[in-house]
ROVEX-357829 format. One record per residue (C-alpha): residue in three letters; x, y, z; residue number from 1. Coordinates in steps of 0.1 Angstrom, whole numbers. Example, Ala and Ser with C-alpha at 12.3 -4.5 7.8 and 13.67 -1.06 7.14 Angstrom:
BEGIN
r ALA&u 123&v -45&w 78&k 1
r SER&u 137&v -11&w 71&k 2
END
This chain:
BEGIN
r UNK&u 0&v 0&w 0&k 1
r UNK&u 10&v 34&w -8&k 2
r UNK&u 4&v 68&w 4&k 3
r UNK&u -1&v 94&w -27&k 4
r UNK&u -7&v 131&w -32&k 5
r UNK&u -26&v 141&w -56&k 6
r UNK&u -46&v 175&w -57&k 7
r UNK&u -76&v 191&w -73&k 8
r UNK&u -64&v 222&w -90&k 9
r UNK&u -40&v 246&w -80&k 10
r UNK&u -67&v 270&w -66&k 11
r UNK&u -92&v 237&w -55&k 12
r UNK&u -111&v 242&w -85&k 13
r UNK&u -120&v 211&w -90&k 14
r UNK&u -122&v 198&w -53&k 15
r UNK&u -161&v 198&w -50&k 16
r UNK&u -167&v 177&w -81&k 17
r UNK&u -138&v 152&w -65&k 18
r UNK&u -157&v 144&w -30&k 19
r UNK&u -190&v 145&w -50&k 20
r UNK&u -181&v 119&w -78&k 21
r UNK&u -159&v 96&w -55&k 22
r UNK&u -128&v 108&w -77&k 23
r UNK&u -95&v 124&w -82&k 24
r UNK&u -85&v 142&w -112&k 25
r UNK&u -44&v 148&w -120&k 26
r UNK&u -59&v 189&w -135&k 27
r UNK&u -41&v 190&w -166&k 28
r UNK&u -60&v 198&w -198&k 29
r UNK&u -54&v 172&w -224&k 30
r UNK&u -84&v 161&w -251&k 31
r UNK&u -73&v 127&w -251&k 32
r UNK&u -82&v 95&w -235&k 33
r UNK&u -46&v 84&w -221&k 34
r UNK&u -57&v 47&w -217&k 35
r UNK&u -39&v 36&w -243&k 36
r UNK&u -5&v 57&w -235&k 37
r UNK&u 27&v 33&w -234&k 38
r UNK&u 57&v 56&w -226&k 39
r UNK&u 63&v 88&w -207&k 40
r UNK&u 77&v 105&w -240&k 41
r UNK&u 42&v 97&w -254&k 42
r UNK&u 29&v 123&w -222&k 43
r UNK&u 62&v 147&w -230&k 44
r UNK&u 49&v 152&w -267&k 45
r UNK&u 12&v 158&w -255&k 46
r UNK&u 22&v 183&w -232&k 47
r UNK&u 46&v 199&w -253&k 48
r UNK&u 18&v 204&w -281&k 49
r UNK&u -5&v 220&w -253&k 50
r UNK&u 18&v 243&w -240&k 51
r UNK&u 44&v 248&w -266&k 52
r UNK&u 59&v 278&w -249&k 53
r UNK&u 67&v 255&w -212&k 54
r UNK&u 101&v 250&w -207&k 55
r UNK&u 117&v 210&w -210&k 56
r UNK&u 122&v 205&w -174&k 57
r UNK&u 85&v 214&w -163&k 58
r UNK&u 74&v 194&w -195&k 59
r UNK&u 91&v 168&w -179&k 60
r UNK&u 79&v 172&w -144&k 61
r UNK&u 44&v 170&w -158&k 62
r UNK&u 48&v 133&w -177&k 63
r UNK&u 62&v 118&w -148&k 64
r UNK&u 34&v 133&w -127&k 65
r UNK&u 7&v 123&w -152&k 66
r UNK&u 23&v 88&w -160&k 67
r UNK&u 25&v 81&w -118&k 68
r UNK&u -12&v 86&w -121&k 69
r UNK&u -17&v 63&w -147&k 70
r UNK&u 4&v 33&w -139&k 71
r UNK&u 19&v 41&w -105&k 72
r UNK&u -8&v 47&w -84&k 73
r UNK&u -27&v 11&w -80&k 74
r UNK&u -60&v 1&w -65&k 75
r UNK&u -61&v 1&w -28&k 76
r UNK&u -38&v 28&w -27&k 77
r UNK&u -46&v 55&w -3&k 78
r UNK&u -47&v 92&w -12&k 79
r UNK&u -45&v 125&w 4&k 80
r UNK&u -62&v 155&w -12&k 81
r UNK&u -54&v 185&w 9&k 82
r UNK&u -85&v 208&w -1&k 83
r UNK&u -78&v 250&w -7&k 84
r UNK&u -113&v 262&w 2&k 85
r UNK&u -110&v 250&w 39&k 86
r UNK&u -84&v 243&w 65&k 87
r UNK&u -82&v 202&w 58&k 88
r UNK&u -75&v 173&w 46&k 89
r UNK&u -95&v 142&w 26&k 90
r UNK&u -80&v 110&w 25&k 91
r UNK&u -95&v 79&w 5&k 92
r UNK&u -86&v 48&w -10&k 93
r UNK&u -83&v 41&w -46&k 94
r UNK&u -106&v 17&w -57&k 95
r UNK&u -104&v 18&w -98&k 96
r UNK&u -79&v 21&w -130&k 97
r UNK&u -76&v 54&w -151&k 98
r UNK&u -109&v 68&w -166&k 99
r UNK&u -112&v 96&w -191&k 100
r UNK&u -147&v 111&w -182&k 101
r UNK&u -156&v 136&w -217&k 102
r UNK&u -185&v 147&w -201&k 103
r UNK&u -165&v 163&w -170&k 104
r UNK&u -147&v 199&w -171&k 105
r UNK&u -113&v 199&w -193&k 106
r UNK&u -92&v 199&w -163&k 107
r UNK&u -112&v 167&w -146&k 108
r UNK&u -112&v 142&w -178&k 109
r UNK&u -91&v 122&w -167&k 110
r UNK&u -99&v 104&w -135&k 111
r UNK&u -96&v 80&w -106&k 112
r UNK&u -121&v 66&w -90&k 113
r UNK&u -117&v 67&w -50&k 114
r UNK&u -134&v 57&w -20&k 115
r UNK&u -133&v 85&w 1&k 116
r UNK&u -127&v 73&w 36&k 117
r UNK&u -129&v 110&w 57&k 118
r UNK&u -134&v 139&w 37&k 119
r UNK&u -129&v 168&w 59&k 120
r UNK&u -96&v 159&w 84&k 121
r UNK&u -83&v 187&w 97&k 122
r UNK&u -50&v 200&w 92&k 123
r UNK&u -42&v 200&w 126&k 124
r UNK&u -45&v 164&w 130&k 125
r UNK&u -17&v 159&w 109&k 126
r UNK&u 23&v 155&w 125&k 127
r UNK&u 36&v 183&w 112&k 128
r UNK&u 63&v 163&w 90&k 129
r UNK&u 35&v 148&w 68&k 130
r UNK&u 19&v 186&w 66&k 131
r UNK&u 55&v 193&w 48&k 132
r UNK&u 53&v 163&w 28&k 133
r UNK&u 20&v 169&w 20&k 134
r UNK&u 29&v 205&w 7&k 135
r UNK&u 51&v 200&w -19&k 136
r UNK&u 48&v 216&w -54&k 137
r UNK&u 33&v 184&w -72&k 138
r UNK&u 3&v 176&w -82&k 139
r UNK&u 9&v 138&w -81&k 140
r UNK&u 36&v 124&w -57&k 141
r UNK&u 41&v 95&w -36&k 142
r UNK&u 48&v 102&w 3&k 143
r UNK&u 67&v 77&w 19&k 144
r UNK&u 89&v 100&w 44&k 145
r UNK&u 88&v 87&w 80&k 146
r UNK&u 63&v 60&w 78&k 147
r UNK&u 35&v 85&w 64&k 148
r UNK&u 14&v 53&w 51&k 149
r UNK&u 8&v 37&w 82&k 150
r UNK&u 5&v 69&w 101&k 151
r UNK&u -22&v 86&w 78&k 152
r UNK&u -39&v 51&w 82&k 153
r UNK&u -41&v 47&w 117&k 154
r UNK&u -52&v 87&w 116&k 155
r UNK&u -83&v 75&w 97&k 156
r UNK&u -89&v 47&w 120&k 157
r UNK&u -88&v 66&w 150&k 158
r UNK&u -55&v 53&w 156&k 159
r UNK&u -23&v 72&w 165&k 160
r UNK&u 15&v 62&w 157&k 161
r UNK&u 44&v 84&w 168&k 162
r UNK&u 63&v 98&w 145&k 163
r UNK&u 98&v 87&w 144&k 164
r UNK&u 127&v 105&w 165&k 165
r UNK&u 148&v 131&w 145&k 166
r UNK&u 174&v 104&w 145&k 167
r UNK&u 156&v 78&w 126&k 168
r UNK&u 130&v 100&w 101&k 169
r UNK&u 138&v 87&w 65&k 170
r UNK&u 141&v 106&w 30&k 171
r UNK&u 114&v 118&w 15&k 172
r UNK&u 105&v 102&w -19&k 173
r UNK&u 79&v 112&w -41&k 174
r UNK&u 71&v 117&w -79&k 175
r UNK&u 96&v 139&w -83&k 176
r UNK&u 126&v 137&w -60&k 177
r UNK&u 138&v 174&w -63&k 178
r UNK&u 100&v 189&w -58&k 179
r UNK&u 102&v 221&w -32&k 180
r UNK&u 78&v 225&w -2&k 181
r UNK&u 50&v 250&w -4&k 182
r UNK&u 69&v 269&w 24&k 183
r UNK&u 39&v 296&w 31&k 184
r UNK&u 14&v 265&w 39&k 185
r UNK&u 41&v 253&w 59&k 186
r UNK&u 48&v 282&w 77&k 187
r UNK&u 10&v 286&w 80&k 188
r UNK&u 10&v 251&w 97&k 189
r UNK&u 34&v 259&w 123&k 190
r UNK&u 13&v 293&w 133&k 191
r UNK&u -18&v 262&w 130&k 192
r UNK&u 1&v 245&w 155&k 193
r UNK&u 15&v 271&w 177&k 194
r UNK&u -21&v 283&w 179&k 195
r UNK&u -36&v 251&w 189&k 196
r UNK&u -14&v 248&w 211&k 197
r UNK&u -12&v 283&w 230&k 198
r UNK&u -49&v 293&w 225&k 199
r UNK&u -67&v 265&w 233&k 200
r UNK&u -98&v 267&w 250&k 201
r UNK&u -109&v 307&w 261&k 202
r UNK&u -80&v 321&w 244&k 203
r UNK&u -90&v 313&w 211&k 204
r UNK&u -118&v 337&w 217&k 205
r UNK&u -94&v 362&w 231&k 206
r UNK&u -74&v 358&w 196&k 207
r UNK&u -107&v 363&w 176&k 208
r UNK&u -116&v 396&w 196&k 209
r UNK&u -82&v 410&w 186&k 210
r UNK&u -82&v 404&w 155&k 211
r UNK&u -120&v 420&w 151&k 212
r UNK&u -105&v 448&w 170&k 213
r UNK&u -79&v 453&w 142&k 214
r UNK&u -105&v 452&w 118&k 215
r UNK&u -122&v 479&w 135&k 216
r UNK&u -146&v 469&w 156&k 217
r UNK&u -159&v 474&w 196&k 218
r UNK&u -158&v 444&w 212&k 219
r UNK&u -172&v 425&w 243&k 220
r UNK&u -163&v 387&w 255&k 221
r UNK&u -181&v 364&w 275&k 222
r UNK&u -163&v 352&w 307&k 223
r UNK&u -154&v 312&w 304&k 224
r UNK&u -188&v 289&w 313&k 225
r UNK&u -221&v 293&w 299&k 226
r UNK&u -224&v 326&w 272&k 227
r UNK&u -260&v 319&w 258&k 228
r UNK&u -244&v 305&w 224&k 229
r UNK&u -222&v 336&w 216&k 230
r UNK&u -186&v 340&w 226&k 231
r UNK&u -178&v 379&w 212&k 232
r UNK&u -203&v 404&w 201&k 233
r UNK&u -189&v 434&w 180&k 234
r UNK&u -197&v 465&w 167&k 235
r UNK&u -185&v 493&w 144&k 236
r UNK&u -186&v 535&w 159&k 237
r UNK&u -166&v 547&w 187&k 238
r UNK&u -193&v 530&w 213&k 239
r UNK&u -199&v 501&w 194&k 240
r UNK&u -235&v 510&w 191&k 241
r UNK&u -233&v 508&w 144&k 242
r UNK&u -236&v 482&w 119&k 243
r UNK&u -225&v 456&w 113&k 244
r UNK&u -231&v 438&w 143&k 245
r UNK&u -217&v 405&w 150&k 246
r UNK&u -224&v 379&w 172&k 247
r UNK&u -195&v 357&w 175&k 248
r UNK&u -192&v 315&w 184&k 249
r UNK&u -155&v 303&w 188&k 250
r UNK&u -152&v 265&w 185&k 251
r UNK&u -112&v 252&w 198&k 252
r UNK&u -121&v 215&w 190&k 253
r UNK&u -106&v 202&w 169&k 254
r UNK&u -133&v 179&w 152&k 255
r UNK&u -155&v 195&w 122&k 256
r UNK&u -188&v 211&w 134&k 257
r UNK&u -219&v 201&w 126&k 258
r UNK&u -248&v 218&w 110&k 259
r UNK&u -267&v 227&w 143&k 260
r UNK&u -241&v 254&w 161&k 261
r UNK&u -248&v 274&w 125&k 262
r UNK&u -285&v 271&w 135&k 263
r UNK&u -280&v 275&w 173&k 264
r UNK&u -267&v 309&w 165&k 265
r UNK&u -286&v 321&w 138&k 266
r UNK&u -309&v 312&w 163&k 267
r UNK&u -297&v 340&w 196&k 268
r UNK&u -282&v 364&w 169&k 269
r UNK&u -314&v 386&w 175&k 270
r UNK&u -312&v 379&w 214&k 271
r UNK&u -283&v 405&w 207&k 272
r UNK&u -293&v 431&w 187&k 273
r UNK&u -268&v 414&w 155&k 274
r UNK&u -278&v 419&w 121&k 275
r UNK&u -251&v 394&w 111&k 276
r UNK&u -226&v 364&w 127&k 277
r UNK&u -193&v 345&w 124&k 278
r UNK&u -187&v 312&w 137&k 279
r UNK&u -154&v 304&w 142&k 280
r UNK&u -141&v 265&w 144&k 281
r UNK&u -104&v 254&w 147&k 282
r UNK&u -116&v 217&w 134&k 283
r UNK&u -137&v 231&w 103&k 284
r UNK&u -168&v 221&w 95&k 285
r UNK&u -189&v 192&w 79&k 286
r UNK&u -202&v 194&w 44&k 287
r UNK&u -237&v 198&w 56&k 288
r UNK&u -227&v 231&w 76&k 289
r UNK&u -205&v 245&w 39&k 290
r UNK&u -239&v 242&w 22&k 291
r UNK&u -262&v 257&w 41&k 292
r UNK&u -237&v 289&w 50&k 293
r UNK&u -233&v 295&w 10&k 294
r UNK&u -278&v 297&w 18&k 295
r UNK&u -272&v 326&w 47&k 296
r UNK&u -240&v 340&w 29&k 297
r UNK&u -255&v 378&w 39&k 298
r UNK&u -258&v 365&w 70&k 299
r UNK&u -233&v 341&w 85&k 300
r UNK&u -196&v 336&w 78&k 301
r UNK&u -176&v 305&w 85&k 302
r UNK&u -139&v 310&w 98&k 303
r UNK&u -119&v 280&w 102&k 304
r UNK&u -79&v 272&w 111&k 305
r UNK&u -68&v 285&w 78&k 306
r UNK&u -94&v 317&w 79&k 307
r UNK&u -79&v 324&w 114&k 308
r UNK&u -43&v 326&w 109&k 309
r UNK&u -48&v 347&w 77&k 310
r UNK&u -68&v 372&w 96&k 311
r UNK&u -35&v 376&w 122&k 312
r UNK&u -11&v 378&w 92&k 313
r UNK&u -31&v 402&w 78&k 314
r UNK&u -37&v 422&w 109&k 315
r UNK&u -7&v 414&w 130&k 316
r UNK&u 9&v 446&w 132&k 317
r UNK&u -26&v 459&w 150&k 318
r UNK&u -24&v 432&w 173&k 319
r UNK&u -24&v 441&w 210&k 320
r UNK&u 9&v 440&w 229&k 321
r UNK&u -2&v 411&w 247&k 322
r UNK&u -13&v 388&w 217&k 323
r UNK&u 17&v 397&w 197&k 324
r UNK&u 43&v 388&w 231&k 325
r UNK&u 21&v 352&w 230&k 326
r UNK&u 21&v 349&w 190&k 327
r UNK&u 58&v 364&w 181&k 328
r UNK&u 58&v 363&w 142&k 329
r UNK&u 83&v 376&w 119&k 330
r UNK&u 77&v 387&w 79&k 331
r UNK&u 103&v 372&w 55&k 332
r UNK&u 105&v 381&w 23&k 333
r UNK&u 116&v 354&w -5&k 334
r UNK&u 124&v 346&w -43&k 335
r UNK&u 98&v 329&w -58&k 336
r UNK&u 110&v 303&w -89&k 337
r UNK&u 95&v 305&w -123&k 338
r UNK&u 98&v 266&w -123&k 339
END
């Protein structure tokens, strides 16, 4: 059994249709069934003809990507599809051969069929050596690096293997040996974990009210223990008193939330005055509560993990004193390759 990458667009474009059809798509636009493909160069000159203006090396990268997904990848496999539009992670078992689907989008023809065994992890379950495996600038790749089948396994099971000590972690080995970490999701996973870690509990709610404070608001948060289904409430003016008014639920758990906290709070929202509210969950949230926010979308927002930590890059330098002494970040600047 092996343990494979393989995503769903480089912005997640494709990630809905992938949990909805039981599937996982390798994104690149080729009008051709590749069933019948016998040789990576085969790939190389389809690629080339598609993007004549790519240079050789990427051309490369791409056939040894697509051809992993063709013949590499086998049934029973498992696969990791770390989604963009949320803070998680789905991870399935392959369960048939390559499929060319002409009645799908360009960029989802060509398919795998998958059995998706949990579709909405989140990140923070993860060790944070498979996050960086998990990041890396493919598409397609194998992870093998410290045991990652096994562990992602027994995540799925409800199991939990340590990772190895420093001393014994192996190479990494994936599609594409010399494939570079997406080093801002990494760094965003250490801020994930730091986070989890340092806020747990109250001060997660703390952390949300400083970051609303950035943004401009007046806030007020409940004391820890009961808080009548809202955490913050917030308001715009110098009192407080203007629109928009927010009434804020702050979820540390790390398991996805359901559908009824959404409907708890649009429930009390008018219990306090607020026109509109924000829910904020460090585990995500189930399908079931994705759909029916996109119905109240003037209404209710959804935060999760990811959400969160953007809002403190974003707003860190209007952080208070005290939350940037607990959260010390620094801003590095870096080259970013053409390749």
């Amino acid at each position: 059994m092996a343990l494979w990458l393989i995503r769903a667009g480089k912005y997640g474009e494709e990630e809905n249709l992938a949990l909805d059809k039981d599937i996982v798509v390798h994104g690149w636009t080729i009008e051709k069934d590749l069933k019948n493909i016998k040789s990576k160069s085969e790939i190389e000159d389809l690629m080339q003809q598609t993007n004549p203006t790519a240079k050789p090396k990427s051309i490369s990268s791409w056939a040894n990507q697509i051809w992993a997904f063709l013949h590499k990848v086998k049934q029973g496999d498992l696969v990791a599809l770390p989604l963009k539009q949320r803070s998680a992670i789905a991870v399935g078992r392959i369960t048939g051969d390559y499929e060319y689907k002409k009645d799908f989008p360009p960029d989802a023809r060509h398919t795998r069929s998958v059995q998706w065994i949990q579709k909405d992890i989140p990140r923070s379950r993860f060790d944070q050596d498979i996050l960086y495996s998990l990041g890396a600038f493919l598409t397609v790749g194998q992870i093998q690096r410290n045991n990652a089948e096994e562990r992602v396994k027994a995540l799925v099971e409800g199991r939990k293997i340590a990772p190895p000590k420093p001393e014994e972690e192996q190479d990494e080995v994936v599609a594409e040996t010399s494939a570079i970490p997406d080093l801002e999701e990494y760094a965003r996973d250490q801020m994930r974990a730091f986070i989890s870690h340092k806020f747990k509990g109250h001060g997660l709610s703390n952390l949300v009210a400083d970051i609303l404070i950035a943004q401009g608001y007046k806030v007020q948060v409940s004391p820890p223990g009961a808080d009548g289904g809202v955490d913050i409430i917030a308001g715009r003016g110098p009192m407080g008193f203007d629109p928009p008014r927010l009434a804020v639920q702050v979820k540390s758990s790390d398991d996805p939330l359901d559908v009824k906290v959404l409907r708890e709070l649009q429930g009390v929202m008018k219990n306090f005055g607020a026109e509109q509210g924000l829910i904020v969950s460090w585990g995500g949230y189930k399908q079931s509560v994705i759909r029916e926010a996109a119905r109240l979308f003037f209404e209710i927002r959804l935060w999760d993990a990811d959400d969160l930590v953007k809002g403190v890059q974003a707003n860190y330098d209007q952080l208070s004193d005290s939350i940037q002494a607990e959260l010390p970040l620094k801003r590095v600047w870096m080259l970013v390759s053409e390749e």
